[in-house]
KOLVEXDREN-818423 format. One record per residue (C-alpha): residue number from 1; residue in three letters; x, y, z. Coordinates in pm, 1 decimal, always signed. Example, Ala and Ser with C-alpha at 12.3 -4.5 7.8 and 13.67 -1.06 7.14 Angstrom:
// residues 2
SITE resi resn       xx       yy       zz
SITE    1  ALA  +1230.0   -450.0   +780.0
SITE    2  SER  +1367.0   -106.0   +714.0
This chain:
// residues 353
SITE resi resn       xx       yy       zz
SITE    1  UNK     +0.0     +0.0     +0.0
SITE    2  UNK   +104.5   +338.1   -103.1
SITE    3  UNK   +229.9   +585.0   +178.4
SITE    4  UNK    -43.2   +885.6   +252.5
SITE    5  UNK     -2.2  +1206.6   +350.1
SITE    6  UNK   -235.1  +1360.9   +648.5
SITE    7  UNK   -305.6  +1738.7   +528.0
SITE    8  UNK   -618.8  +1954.4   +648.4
SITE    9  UNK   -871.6  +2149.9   +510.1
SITE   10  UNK   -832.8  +2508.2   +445.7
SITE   11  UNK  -1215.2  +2580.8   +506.2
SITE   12  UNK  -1339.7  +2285.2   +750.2
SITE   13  UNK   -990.7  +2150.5   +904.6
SITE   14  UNK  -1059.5  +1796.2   +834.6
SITE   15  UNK   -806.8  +1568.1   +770.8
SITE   16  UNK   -717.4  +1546.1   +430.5
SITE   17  UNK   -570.8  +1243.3   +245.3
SITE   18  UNK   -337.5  +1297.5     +7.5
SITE   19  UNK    -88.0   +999.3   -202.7
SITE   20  UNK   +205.9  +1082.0   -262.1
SITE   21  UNK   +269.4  +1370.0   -615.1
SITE   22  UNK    -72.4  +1503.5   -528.5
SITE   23  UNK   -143.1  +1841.7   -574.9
SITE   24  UNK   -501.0  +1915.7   -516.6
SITE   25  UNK   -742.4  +1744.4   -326.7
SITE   26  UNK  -1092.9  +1760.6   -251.9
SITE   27  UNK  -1258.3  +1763.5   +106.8
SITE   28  UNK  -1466.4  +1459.2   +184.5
SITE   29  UNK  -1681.5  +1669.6   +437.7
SITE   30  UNK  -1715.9  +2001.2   +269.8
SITE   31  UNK  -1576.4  +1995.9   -132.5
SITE   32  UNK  -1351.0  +2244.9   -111.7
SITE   33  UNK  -1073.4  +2223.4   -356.5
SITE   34  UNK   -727.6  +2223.6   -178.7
SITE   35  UNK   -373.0  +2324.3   -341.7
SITE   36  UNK   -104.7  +2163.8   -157.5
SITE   37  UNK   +165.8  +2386.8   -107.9
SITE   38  UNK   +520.9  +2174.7   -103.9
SITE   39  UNK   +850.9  +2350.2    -57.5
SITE   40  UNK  +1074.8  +2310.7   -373.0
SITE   41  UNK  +1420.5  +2151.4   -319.0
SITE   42  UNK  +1728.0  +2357.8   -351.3
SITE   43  UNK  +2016.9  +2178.1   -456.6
SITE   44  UNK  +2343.1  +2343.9   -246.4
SITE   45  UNK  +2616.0  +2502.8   -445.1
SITE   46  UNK  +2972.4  +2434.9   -267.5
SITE   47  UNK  +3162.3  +2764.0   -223.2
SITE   48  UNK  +3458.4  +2825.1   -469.4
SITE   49  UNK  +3510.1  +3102.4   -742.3
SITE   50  UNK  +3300.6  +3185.2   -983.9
SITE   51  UNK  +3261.2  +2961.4  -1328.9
SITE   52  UNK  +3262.0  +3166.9  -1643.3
SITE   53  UNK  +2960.2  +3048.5  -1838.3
SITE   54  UNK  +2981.0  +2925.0  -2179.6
SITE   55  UNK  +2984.4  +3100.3  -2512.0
SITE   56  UNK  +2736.6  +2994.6  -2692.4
SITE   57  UNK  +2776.5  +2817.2  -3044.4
SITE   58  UNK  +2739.8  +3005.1  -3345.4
SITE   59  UNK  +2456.5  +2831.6  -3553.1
SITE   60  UNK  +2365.4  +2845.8  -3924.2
SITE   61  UNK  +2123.4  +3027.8  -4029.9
SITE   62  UNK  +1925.3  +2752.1  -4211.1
SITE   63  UNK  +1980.3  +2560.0  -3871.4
SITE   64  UNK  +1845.4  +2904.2  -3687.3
SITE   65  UNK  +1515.7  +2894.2  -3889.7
SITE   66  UNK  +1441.2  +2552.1  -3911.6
SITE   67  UNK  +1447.8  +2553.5  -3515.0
SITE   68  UNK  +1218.3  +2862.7  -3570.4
SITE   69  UNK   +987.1  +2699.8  -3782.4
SITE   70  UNK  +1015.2  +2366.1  -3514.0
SITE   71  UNK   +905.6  +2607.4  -3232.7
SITE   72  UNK   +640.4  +2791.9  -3410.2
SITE   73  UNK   +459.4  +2416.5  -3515.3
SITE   74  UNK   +516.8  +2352.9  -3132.2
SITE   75  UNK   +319.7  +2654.6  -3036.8
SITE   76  UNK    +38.9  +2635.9  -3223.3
SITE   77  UNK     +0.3  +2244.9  -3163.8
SITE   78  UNK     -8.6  +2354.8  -2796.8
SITE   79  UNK   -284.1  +2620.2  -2852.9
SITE   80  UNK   -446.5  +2411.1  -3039.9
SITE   81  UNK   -462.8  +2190.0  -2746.5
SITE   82  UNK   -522.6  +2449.0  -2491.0
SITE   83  UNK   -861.1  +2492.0  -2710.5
SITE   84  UNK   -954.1  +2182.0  -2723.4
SITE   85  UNK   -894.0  +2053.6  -2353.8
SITE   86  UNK   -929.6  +2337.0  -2093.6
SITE   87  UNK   -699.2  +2371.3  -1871.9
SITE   88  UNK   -721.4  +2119.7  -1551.9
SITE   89  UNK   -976.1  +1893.7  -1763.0
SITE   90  UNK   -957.0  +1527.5  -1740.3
SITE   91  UNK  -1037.8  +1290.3  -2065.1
SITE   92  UNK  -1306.2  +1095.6  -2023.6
SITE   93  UNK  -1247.7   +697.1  -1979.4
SITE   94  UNK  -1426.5   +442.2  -2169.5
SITE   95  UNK  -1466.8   +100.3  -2030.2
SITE   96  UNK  -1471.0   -231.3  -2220.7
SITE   97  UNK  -1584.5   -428.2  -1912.2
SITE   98  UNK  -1856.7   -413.0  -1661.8
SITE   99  UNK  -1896.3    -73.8  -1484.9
SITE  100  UNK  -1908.1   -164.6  -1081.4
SITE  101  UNK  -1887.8    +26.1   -775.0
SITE  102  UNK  -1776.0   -103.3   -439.7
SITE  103  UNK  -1737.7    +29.2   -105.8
SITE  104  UNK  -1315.4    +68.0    -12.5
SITE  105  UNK  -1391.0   +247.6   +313.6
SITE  106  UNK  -1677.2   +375.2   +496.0
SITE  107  UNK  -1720.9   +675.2   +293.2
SITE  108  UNK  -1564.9   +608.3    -58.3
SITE  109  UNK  -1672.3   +408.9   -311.8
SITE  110  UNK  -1506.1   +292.5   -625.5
SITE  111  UNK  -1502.4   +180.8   -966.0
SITE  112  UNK  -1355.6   -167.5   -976.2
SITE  113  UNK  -1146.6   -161.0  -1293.5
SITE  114  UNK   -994.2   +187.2  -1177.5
SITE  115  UNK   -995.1   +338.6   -857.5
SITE  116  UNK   -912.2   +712.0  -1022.0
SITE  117  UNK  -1270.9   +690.9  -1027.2
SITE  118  UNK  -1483.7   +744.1   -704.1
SITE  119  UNK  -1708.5   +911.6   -465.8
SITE  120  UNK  -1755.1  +1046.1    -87.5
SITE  121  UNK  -2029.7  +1038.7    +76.8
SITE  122  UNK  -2049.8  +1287.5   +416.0
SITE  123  UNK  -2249.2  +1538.5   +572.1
SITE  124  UNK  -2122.3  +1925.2   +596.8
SITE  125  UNK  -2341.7  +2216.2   +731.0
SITE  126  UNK  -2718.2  +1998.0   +759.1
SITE  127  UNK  -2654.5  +1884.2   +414.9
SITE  128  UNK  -2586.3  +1470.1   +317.3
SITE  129  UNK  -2421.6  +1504.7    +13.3
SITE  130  UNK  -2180.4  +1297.9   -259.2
SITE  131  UNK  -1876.4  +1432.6   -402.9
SITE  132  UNK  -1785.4  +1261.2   -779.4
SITE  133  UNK  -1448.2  +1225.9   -860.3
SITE  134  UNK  -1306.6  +1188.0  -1218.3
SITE  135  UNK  -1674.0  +1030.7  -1370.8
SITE  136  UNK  -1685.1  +1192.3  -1764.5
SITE  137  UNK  -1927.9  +1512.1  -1775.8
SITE  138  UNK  -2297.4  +1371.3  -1832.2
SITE  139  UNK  -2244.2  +1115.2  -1647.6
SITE  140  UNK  -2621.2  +1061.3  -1476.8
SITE  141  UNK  -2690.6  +1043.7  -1144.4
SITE  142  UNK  -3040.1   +873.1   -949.1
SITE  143  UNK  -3096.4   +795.6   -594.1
SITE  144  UNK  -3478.3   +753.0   -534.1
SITE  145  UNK  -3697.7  +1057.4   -659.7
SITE  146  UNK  -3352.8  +1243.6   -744.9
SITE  147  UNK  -3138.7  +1245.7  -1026.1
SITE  148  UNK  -2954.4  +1451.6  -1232.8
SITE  149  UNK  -2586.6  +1470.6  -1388.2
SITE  150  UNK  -2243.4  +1506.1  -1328.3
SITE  151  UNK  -2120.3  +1865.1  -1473.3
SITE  152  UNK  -1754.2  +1831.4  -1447.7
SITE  153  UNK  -1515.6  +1527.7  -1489.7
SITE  154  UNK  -1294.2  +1662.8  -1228.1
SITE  155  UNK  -1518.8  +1641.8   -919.3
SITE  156  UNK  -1870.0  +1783.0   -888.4
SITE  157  UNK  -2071.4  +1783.5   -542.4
SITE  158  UNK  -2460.6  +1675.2   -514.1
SITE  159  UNK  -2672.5  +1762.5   -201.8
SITE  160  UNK  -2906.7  +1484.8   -115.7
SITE  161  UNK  -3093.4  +1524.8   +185.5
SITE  162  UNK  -3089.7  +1804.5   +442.8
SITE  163  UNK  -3064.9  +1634.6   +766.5
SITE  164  UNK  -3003.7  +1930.3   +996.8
SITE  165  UNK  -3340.0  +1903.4  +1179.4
SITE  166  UNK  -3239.8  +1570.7  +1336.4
SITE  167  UNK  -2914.5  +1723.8  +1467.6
SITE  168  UNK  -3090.5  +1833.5  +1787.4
SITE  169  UNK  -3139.8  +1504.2  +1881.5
SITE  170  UNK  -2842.1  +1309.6  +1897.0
SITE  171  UNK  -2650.3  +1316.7  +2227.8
SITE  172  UNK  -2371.0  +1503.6  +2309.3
SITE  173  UNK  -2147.4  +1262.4  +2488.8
SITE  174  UNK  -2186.2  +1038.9  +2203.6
SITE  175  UNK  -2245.5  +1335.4  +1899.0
SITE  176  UNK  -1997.8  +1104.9  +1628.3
SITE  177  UNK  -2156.3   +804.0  +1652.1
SITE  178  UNK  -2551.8   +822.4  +1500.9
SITE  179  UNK  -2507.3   +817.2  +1158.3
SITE  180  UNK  -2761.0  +1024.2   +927.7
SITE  181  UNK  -2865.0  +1041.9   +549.9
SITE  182  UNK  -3098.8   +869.7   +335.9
SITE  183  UNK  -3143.7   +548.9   +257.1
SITE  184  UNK  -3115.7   +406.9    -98.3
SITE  185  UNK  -2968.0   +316.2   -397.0
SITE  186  UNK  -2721.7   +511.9   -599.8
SITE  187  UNK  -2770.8   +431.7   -981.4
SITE  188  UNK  -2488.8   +603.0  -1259.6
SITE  189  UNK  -2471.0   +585.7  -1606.2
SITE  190  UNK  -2212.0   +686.9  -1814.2
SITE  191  UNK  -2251.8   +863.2  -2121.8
SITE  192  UNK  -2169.4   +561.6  -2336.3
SITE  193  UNK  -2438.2   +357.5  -2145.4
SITE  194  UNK  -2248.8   +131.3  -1919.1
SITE  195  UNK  -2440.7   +170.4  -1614.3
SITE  196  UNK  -2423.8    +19.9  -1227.1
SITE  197  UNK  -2527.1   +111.8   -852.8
SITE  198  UNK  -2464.1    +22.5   -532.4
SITE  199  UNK  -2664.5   +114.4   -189.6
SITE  200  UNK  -2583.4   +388.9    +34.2
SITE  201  UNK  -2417.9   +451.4   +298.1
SITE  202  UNK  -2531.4   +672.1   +577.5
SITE  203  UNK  -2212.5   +935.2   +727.2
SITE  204  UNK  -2162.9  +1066.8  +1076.2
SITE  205  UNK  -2245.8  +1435.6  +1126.7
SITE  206  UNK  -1931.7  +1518.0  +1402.6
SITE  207  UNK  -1816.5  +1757.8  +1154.9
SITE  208  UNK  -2184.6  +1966.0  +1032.3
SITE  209  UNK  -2268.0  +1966.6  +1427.3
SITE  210  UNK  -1920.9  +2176.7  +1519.6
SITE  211  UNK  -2004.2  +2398.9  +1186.5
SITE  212  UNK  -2322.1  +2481.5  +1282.9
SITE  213  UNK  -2314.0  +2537.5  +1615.9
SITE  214  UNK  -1999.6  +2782.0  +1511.7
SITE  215  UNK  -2324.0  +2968.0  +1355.4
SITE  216  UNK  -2360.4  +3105.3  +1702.1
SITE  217  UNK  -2113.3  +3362.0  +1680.9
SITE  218  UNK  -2378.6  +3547.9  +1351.7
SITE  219  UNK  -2733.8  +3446.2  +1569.8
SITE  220  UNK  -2911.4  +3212.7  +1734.5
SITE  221  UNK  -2902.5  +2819.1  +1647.5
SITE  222  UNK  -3210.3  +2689.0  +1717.4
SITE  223  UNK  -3282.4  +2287.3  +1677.7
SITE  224  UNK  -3626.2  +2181.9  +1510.6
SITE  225  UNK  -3868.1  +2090.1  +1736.7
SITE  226  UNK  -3677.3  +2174.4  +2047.3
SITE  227  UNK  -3867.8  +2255.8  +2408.5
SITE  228  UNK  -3878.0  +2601.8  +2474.5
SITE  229  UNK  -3670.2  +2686.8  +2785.5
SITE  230  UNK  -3695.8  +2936.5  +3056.3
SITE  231  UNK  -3329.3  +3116.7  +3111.8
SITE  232  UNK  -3212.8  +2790.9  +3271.1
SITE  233  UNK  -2822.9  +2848.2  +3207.7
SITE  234  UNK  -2702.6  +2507.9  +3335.9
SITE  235  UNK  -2491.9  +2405.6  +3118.5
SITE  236  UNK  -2227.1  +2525.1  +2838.7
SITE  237  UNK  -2065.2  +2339.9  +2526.1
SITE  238  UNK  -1673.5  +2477.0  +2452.0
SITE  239  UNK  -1570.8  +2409.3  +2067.1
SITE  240  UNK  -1279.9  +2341.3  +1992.9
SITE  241  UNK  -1113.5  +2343.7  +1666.8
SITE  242  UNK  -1217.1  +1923.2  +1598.3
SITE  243  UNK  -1425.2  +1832.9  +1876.6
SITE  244  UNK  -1657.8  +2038.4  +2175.2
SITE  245  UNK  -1646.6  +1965.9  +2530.1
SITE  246  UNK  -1954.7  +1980.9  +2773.8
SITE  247  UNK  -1998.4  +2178.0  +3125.3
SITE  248  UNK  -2291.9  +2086.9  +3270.9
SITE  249  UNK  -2596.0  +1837.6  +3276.3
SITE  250  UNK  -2748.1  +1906.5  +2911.0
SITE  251  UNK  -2832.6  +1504.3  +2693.2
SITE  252  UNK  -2942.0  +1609.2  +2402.0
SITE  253  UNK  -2754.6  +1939.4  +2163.3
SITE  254  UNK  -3098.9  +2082.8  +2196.5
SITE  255  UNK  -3065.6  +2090.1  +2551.6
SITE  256  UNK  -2765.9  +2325.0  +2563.9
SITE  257  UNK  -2761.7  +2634.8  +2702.9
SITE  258  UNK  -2458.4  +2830.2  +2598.4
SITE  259  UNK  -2201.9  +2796.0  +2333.5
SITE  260  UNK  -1819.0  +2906.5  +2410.8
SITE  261  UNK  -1592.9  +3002.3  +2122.2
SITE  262  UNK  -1240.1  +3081.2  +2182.8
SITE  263  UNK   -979.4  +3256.6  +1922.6
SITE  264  UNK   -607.9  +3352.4  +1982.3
SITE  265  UNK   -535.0  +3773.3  +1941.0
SITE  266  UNK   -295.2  +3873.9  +1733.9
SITE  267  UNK    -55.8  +4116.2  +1962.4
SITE  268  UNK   +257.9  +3919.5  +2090.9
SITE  269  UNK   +297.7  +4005.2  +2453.0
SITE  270  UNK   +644.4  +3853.6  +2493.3
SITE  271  UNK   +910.9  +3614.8  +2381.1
SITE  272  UNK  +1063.0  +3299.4  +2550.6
SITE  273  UNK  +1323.5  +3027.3  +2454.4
SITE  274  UNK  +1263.0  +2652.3  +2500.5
SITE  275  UNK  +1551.5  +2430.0  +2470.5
SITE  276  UNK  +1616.7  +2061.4  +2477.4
SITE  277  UNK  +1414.7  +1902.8  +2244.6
SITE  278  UNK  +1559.5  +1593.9  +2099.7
SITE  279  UNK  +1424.6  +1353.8  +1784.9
SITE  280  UNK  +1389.4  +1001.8  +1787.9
SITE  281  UNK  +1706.5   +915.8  +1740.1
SITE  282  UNK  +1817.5  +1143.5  +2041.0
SITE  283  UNK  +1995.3  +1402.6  +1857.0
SITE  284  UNK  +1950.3  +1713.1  +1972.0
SITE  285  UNK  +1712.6  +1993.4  +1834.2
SITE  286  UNK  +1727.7  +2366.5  +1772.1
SITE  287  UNK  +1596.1  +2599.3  +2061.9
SITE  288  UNK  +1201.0  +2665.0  +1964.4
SITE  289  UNK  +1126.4  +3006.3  +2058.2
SITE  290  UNK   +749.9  +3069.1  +2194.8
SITE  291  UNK   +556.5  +3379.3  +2123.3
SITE  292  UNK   +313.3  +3459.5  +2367.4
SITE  293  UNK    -57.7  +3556.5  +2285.9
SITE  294  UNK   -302.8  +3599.5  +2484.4
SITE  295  UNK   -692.8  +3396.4  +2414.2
SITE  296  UNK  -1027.5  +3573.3  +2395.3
SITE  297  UNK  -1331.4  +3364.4  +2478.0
SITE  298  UNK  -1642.0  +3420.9  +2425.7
SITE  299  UNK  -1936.5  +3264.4  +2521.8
SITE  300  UNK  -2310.5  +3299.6  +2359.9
SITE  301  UNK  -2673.8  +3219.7  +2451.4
SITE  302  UNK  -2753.5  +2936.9  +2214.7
SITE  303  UNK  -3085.6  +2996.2  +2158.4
SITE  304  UNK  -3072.9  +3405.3  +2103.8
SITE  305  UNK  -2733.0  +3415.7  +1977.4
SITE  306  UNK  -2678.2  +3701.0  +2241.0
SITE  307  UNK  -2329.1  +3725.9  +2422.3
SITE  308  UNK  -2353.6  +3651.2  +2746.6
SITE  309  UNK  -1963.0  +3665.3  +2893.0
SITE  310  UNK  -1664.1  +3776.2  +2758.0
SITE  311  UNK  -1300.1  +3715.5  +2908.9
SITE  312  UNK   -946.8  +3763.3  +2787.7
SITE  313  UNK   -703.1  +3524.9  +2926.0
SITE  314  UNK   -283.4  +3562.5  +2945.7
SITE  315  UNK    -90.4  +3294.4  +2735.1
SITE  316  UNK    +17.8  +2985.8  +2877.4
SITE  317  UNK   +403.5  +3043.0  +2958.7
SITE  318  UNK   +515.2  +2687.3  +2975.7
SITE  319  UNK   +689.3  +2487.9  +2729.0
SITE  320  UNK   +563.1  +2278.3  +2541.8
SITE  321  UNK   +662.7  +1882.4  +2600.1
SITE  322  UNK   +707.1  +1832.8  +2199.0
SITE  323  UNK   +785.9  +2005.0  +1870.4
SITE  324  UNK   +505.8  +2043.5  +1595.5
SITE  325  UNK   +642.1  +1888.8  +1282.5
SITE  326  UNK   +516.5  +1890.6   +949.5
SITE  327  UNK   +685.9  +1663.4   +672.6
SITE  328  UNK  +1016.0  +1701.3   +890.6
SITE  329  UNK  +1022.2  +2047.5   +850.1
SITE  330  UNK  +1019.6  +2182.7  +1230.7
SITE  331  UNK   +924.1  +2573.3  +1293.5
SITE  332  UNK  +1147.5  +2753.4  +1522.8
SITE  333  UNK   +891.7  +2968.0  +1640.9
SITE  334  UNK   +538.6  +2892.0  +1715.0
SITE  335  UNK   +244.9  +3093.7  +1956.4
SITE  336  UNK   +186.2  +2970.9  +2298.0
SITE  337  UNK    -60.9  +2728.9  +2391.1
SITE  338  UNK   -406.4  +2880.4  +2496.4
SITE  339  UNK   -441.2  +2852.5  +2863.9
SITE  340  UNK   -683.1  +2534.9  +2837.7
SITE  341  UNK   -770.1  +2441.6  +3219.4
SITE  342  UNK   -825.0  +2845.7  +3331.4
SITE  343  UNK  -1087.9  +2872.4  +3034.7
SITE  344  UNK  -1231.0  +2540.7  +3197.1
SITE  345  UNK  -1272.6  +2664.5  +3524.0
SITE  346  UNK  -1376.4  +2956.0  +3389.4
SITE  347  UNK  -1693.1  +2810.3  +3248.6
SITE  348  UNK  -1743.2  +2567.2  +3516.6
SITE  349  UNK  -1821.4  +2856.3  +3719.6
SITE  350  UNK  -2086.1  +2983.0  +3490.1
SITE  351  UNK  -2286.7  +2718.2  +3453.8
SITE  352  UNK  -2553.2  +2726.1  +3733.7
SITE  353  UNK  -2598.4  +2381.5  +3962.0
């Protein structure tokens, strides 16, 4: 099996999956189209004096403009291309076999006679939904009383079933597990005919609850069907950038009171130096130096989307037990950890027993 690298979504932050080469991917949860950014290599040039470059050869003229005539053919057999296959597009495969589609993973499904070929299926903001990857344009799509068809062979997101009213109901200790979405058969058919299907799956909703909760910060989230409640502030849900965290008594997400948001200012208060970080082999590391911010939280009234507290707390000064690393490259300075269990204590003491 192929090595993968773990990236994250610029607009979402979920994890990201990404072979090796790749340059763009497409979230799973949301559809946004990511560039990954790699550093170029630089190969090192030893010190020494300076190398006088070449002259360059003197070259016929009837060698000179038959290498013209070469490079103007060359052009205009690459703008003829350029016309005929936008840039980015994909040419659509043809298939001499039997078109089927399997299930590789929970979420992705595949074309058996190439994997290039495939969908997600997840749920992102209330909405179940299926990203196609690589299927030609007009490829038609049916589950149930829906259809329609594919409008680009690079990827092209449907929206199935808005499942957003059942969020209130699942439980918050246990908000990743339920899973949600309709239940059915996906049918394709490719423009040359060949046709298949294969049931659906249903996703988890971990990711649509945190977004749109997060919806608390522009008004009030309010579940569908939920129980009207008297100012009974007794309990409080923290979000955190991949998960929440309960303070209080509240079951159900439609029994939560208050929603706390948290987001790191900008203004460095202060430097310090951490030293003594070593890699797995036990050879030393550079000194990481710390920049100290300090975290704002906020905390809202669910159901009127009304701010209800507001703190600023000083950074964390401690170092931190490991070095972030990404691809081996290690940053020599990063910002200071928010000051988790004062924010916790914090809200603890809001919530009303």
């Amino acid at each position: 099996m192929s090595p993968v690298n773990v990236y994250h979504c610029q607009r979402c932050i979920a994890p990201l999956e990404a072979p090796p080469g790749s340059r763009t991917i497409v979230c799973r949860y949301c559809g946004t189209h990511n560039e990954l950014q790699r550093p170029a290599l630089q190969r090192a040039v030893p010190p020494g004096p300076p190398v006088a470059a070449p002259r360059p050869a003197v070259v016929p003229r009837r060698t000179s403009a038959a290498i013209l005539l070469g490079v103007a053919i060359a052009i205009a057999m690459l703008v003829s291309i350029a016309v005929l296959a936008p840039r980015g597009a994909r040419v659509a495969k043809t298939f001499s076999g039997p078109l089927e589609l399997e299930w590789s993973n929970e979420r992705k499904f595949v074309v058996k006679s190439d994997e290039t070929l495939h969908g997600d299926v997840a749920i992102f903001e209330g909405s179940y939904q299926i990203t196609f990857h690589g299927f030609p344009e007009g490829t038609r799509w049916k589950v149930g009383e829906k259809s329609g068809r594919i409008e680009s062979n690079i990827y092209d997101i449907i929206k199935l079933d808005n499942v957003e009213g059942q969020l209130g109901k699942l439980p918050v200790a246990r908000y990743r597990d339920p899973l949600l979405g309709p239940k059915g058969k996906l049918e394709i058919e490719l423009p040359s005919g060949q046709a298949a299907s294969i049931e659906l799956r249903q996703a988890d909703a971990a990711m649509s609850v945190l977004s749109v909760l997060d919806r608390v910060k522009n008004g009030p989230v309010v579940f569908e069907g939920e129980p009207k409640q008297e100012n009974d502030l007794s309990s409080v849900l923290l979000l955190e950038t991949a998960s929440m965290k309960l303070f209080g008594q509240a079951v159900l997400l439609q029994d939560v009171d208050l929603v706390a948001v948290t987001r790191r200012l900008p203004e460095i208060k202060g430097r310090k130096t951490c030293t003594g970080y070593k890699d797995r082999a036990g050879e030393p590391l550079s000194d990481l130096t710390i920049r100290f911010k300090e975290t704002e939280a906020t905390v809202f009234d669910r159901r009127t989307g009304l701010v209800v507290q507001k703190k600023v707390f000083p950074p964390d000064e401690e170092c931190p037990m490991f070095r972030l690393s990404i691809d081996g490259d290690r940053e020599r300075e990063q910002d200071s950890y928010p000051p988790t269990r004062d924010i916790e204590s914090w809200l603890t003491s809001l919530v009303q027993r």
